[in-house]
Every structure is written in C-alpha cells, then in structure tokens.
LUMFILUM-367590 format. One record per residue: residue number from 1; z, y, x of N, C-alpha, C, CB in turn. Coordinates in pm, 1 decimal, always signed. Glycine has a CB too. Layout:
LUMFILUM-367590
 resi     n_up  n_north   n_east    ca_up ca_north  ca_east     c_up  c_north   c_east    cb_up cb_north  cb_east
  NUM        Z        Y        X        Z        Y        X        Z        Y        X        Z        Y        X
...
end
This chain:
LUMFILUM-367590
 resi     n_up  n_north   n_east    ca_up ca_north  ca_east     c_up  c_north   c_east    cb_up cb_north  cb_east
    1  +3718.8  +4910.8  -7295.3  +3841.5  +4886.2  -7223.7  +3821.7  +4768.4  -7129.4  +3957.5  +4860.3  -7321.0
    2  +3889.9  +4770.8  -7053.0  +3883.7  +4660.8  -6898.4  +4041.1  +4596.0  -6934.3  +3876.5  +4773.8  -6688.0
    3  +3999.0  +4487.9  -6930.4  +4123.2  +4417.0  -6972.5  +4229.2  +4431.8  -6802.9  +4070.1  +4220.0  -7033.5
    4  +4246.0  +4480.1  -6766.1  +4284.8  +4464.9  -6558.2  +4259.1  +4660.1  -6544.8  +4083.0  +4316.5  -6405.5
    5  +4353.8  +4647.0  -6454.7  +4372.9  +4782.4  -6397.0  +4301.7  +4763.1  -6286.5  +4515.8  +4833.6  -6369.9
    6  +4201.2  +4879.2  -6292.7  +4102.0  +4849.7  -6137.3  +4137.8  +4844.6  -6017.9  +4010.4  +4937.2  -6104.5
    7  +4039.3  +4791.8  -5917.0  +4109.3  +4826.0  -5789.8  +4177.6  +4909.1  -5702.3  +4067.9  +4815.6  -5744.5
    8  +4231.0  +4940.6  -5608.8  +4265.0  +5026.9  -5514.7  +4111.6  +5035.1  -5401.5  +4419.6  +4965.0  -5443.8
    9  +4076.0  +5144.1  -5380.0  +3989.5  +5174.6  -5277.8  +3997.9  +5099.4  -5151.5  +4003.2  +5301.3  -5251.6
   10  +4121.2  +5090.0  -5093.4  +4161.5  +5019.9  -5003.6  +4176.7  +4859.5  -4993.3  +4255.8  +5072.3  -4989.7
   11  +4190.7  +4831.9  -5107.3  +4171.4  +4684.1  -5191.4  +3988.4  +4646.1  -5148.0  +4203.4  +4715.4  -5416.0
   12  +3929.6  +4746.6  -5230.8  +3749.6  +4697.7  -5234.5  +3701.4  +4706.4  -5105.6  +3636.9  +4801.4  -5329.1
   13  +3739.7  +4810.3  -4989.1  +3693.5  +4813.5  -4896.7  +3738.3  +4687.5  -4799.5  +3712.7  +4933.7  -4863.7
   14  +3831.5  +4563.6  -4843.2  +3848.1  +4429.7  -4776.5  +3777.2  +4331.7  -4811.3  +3961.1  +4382.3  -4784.5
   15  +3685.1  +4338.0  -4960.6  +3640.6  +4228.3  -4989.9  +3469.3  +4215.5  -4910.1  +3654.7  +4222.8  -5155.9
   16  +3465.8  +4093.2  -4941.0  +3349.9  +4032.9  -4907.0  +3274.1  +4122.3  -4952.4  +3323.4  +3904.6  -4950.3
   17  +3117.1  +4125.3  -4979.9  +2992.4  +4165.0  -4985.4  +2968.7  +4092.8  -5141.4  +2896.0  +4114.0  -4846.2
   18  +2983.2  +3968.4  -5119.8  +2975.8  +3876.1  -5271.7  +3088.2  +3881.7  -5347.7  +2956.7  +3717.8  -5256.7
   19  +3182.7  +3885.6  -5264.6  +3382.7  +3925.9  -5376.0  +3325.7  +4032.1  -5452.4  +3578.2  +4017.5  -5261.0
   20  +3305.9  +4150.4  -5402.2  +3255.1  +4263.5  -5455.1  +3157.4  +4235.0  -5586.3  +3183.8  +4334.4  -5341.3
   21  +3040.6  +4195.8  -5533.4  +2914.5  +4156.2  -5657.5  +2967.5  +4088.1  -5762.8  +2789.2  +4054.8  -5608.7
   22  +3054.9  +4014.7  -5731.5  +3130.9  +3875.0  -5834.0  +3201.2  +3968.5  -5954.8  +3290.2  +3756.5  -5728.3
   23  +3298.4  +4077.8  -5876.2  +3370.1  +4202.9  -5984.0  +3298.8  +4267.4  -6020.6  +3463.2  +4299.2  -5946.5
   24  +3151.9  +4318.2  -5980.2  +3099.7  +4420.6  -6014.0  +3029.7  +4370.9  -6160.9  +3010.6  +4474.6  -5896.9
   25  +3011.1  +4218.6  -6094.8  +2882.5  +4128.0  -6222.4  +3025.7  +4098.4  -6367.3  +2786.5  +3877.4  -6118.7
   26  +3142.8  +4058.4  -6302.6  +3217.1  +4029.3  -6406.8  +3264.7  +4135.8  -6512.9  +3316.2  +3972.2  -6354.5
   27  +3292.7  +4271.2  -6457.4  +3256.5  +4380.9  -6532.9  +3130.7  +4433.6  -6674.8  +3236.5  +4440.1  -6429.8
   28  +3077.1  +4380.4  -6526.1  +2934.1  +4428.0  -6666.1  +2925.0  +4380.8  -6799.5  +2782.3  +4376.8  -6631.7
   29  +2956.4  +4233.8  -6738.5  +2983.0  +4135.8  -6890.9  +3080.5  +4178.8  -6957.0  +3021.2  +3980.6  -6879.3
   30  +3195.4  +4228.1  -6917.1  +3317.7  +4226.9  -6990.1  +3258.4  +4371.0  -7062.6  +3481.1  +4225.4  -6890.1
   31  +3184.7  +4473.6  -6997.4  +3174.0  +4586.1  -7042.6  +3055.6  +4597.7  -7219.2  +3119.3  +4663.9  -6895.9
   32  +2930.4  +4478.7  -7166.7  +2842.7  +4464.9  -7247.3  +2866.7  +4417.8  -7409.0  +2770.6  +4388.7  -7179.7
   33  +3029.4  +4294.2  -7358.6  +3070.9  +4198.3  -7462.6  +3083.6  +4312.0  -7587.9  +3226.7  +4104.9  -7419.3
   34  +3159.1  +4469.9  -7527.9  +3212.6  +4525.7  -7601.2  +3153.8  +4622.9  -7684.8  +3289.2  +4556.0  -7548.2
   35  +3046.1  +4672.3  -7641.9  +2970.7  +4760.1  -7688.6  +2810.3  +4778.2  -7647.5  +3040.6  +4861.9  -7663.2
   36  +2763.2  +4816.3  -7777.6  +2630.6  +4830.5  -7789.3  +2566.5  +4962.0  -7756.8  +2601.7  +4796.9  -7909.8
   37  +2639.0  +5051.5  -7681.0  +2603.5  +5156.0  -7688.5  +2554.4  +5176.0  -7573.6  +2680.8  +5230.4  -7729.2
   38  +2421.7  +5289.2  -7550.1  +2324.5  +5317.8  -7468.4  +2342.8  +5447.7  -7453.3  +2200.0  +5281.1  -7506.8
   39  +2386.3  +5498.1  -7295.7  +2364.3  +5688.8  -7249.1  +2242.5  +5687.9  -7162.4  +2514.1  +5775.6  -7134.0
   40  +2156.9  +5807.9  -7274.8  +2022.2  +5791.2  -7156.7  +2059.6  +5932.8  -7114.1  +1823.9  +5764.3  -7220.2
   41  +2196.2  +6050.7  -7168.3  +2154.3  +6216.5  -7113.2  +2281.7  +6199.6  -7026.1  +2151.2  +6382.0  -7247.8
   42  +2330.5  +6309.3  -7005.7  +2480.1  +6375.7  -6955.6  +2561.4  +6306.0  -7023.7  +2515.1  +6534.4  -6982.4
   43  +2681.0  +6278.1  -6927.7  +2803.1  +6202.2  -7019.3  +2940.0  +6300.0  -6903.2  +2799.3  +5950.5  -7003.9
   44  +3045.0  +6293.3  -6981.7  +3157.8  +6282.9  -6977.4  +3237.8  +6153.3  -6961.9  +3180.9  +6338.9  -7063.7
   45  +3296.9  +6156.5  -6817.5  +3329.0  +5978.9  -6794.3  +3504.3  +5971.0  -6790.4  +3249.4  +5905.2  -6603.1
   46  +3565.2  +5945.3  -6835.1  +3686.3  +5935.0  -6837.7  +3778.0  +5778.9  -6817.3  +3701.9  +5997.8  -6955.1
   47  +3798.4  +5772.5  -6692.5  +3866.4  +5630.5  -6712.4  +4039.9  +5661.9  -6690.9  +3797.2  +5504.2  -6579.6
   48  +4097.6  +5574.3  -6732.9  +4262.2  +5605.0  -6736.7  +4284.0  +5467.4  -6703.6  +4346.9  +5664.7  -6892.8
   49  +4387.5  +5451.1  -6593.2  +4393.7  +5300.0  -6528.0  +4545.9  +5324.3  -6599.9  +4369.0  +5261.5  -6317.0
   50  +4598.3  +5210.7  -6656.7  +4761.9  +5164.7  -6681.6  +4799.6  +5043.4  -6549.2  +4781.4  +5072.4  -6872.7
   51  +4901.1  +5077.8  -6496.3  +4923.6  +4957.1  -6398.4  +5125.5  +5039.1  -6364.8  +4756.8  +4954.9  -6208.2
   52  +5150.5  +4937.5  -6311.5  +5284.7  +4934.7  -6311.8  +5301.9  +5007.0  -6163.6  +5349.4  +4778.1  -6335.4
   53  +5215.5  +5054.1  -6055.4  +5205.6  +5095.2  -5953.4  +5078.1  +5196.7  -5947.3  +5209.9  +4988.2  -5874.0
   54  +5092.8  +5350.2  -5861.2  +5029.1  +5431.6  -5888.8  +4966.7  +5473.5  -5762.6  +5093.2  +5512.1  -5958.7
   55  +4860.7  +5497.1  -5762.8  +4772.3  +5519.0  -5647.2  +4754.9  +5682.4  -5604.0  +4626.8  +5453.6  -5686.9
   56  +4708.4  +5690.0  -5484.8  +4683.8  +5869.8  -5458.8  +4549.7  +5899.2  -5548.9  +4643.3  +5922.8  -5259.1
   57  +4475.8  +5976.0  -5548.7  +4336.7  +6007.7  -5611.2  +4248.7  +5956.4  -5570.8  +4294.1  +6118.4  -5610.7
   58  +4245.9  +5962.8  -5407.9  +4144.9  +5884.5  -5366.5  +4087.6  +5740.8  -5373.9  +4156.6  +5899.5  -5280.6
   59  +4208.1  +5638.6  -5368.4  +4190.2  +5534.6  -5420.7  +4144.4  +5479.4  -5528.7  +4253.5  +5508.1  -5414.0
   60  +4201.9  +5587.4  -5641.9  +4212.9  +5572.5  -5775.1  +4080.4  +5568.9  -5796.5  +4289.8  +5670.2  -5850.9
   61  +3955.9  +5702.5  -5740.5  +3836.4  +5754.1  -5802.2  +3708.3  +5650.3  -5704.7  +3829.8  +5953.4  -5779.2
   62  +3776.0  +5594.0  -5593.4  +3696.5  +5534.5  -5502.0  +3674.7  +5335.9  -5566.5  +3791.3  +5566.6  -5330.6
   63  +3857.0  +5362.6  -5608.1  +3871.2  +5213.2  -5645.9  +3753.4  +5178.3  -5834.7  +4099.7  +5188.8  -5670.7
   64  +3719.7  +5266.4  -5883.3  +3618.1  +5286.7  -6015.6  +3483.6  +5261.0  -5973.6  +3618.3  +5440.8  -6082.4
   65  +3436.0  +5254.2  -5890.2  +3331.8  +5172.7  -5824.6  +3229.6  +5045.8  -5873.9  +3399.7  +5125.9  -5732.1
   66  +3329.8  +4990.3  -5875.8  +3240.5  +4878.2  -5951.9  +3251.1  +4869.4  -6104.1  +3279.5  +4735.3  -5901.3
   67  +3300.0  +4954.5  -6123.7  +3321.5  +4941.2  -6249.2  +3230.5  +5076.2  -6297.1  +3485.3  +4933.2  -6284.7
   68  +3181.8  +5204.4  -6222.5  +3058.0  +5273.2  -6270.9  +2958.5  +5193.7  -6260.1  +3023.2  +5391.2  -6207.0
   69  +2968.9  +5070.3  -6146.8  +2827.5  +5017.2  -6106.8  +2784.8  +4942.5  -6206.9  +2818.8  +4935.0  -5981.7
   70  +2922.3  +4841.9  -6287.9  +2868.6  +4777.9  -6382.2  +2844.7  +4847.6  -6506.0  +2935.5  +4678.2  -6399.7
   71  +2859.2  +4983.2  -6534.5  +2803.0  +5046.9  -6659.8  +2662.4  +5070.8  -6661.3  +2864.0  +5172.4  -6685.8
   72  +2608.1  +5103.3  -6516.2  +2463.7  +5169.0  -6486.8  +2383.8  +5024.4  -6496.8  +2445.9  +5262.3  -6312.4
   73  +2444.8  +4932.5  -6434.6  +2319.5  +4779.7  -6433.4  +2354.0  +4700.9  -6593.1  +2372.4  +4619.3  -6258.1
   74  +2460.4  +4737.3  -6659.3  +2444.7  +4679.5  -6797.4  +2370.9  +4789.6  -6894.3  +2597.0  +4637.7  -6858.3
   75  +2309.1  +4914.7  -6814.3  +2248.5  +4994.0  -6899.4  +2294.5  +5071.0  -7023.5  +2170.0  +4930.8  -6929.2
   76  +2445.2  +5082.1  -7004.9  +2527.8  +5146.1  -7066.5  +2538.3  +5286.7  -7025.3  +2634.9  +5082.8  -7060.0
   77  +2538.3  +5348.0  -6888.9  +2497.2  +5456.3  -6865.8  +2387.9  +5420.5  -6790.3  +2585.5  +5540.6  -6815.8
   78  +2260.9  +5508.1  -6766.6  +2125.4  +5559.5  -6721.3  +2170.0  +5605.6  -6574.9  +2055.9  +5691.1  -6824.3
   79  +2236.4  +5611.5  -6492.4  +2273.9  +5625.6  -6415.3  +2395.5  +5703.0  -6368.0  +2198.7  +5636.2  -6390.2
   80  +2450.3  +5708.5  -6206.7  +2577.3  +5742.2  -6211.5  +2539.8  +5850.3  -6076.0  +2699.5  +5603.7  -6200.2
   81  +2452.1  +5946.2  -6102.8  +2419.5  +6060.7  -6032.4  +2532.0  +6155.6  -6103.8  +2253.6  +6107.0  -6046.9
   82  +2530.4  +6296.2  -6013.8  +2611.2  +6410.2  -6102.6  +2538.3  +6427.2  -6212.9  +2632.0  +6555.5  -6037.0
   83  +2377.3  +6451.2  -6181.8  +2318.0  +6504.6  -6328.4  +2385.8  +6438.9  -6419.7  +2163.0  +6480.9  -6360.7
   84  +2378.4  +6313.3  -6434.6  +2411.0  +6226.0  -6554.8  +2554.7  +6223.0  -6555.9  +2350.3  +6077.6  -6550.0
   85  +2644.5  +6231.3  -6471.4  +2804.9  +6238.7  -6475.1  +2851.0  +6334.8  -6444.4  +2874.4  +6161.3  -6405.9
   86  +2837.9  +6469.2  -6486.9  +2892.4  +6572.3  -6429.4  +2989.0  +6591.7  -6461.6  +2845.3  +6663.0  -6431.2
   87  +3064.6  +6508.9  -6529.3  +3157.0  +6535.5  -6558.0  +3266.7  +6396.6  -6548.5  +3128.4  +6602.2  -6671.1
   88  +3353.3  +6435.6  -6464.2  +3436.2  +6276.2  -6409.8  +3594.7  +6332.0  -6420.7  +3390.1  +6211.0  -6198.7
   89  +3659.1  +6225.2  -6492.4  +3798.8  +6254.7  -6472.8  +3837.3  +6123.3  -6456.2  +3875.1  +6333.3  -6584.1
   90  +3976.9  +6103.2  -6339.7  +4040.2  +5982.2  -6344.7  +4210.1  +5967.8  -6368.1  +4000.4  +5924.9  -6220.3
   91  +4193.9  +5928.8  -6421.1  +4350.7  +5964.6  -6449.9  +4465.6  +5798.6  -6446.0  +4350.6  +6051.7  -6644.1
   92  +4567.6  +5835.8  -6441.9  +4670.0  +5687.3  -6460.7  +4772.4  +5728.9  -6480.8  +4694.8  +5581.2  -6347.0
   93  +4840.9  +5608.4  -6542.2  +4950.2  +5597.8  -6625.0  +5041.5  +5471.8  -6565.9  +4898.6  +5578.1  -6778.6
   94  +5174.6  +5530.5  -6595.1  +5255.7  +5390.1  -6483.1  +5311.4  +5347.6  -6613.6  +5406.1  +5431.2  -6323.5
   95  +5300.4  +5198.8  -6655.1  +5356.4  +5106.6  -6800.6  +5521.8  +5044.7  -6729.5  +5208.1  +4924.1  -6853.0
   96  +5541.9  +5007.4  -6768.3  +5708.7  +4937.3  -6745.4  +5593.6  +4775.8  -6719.9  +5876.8  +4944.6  -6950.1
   97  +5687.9  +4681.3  -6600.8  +5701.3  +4516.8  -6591.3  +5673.5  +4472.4  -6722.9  +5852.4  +4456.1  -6544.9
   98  +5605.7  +4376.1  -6729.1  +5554.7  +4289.1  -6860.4  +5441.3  +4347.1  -6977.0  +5690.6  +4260.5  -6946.6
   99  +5402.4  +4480.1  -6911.0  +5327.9  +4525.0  -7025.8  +5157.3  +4497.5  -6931.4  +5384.3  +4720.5  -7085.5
  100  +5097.8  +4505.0  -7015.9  +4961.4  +4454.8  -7000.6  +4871.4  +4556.3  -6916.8  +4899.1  +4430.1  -7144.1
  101  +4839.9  +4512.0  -6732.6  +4774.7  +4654.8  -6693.8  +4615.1  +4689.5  -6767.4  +4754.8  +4653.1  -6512.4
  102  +4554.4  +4772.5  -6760.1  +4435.8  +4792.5  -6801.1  +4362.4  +4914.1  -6731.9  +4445.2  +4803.4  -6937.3
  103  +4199.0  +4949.8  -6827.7  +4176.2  +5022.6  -6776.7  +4105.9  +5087.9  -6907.7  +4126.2  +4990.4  -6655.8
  104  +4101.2  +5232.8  -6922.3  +4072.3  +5239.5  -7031.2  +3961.2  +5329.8  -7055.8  +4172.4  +5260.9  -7090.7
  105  +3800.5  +5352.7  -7088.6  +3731.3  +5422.0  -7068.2  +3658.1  +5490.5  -7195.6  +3672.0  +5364.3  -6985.8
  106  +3643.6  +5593.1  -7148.1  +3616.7  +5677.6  -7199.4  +3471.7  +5771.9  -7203.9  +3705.8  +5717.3  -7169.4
  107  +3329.3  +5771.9  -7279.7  +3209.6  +5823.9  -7264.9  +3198.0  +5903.7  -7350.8  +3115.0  +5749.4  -7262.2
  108  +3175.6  +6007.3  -7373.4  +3120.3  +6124.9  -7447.5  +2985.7  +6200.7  -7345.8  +3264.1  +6241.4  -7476.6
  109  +2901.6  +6187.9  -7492.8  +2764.3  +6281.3  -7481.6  +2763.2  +6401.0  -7461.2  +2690.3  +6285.9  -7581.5
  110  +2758.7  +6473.4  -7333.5  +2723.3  +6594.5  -7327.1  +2631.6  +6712.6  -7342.9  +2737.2  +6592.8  -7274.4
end
C-alpha cells in the first residue's frame, strides 16, 4: 500500500526531471519497507487509488508511473514490459473529506 493517492498524469508531466526521481526514489523505499517479496514471471498488477477527487483513465494509468518504476528498480517486479505485466488494471475509489487518500496494490503470479 502507498500511503498517498498517486499522481494525476497531468500533475507528473509538470514536474522537474529530479521532482520526478525524488517520487519515484521515495516510492521504492516506501514500497521495499513493506515487503519482501520478489516477481521474476508474469504478474497481474492491480492498483486502486482512494482520493476524494477522480480522474479520467488516462491520467489515472499514466499518473502509476512512478510508482511501476519504483517496483521494477526495488526489484519487486523483474520488469514492467507486457510480457511480465500482461495483465494491468487501474481502478479508483472516491472516500468522503477527512479520510486517508491512498493507493492500494495489488500482485498476483500468473
């Protein structure tokens, strides 16, 4: 789980070059803290963003970005080709004011 509801596509495509690396690197850590687990075959990738505001698809699947990037360089997935992700769903959920946004992910071995 990602403690933060990911970006908007339109959001990542303003940042810096290093803004970017800074989220991509802070991810990884947050991703590594949590789990020990290693995909070297096919996975099933499922992320579900909670945020109090809801994006079109494109944003949604564009704005997951750094956050596939930091699964592949913390070596949590083996890479983020189709072979290895053929299978992608993104989905979101709108929470009510005061509740905690997130992001919530999901890997199964195919």
């Amino acid at each position: 789980m990602l403690p933060e509801a990911t970006l908007s596509l339109n959001v990542l495509r303003k940042l810096h070059k290093q803004a970017y690396k800074r989220l991509r690197d802070r991810y990884q850590w947050l991703m590594l803290a949590q789990t020990l687990n290693r995909h070297t075959g096919p996975v099933k990738l499922t992320l579900t963003r909670l945020s109090t505001g809801t994006l079109d698809y494109d944003n949604l699947a564009g704005g997951a970005k750094p956050l596939i990037d930091a699964l592949v360089n913390g070596g949590i997935l083996s890479g983020d080709t189709p072979a290895l992700i053929p299978q992608r769903d993104y989905q979101q959920e709108k929470i009510k004011r005061g509740q905690r946004p997130q992001t919530i992910i999901q890997i199964e071995a195919l």
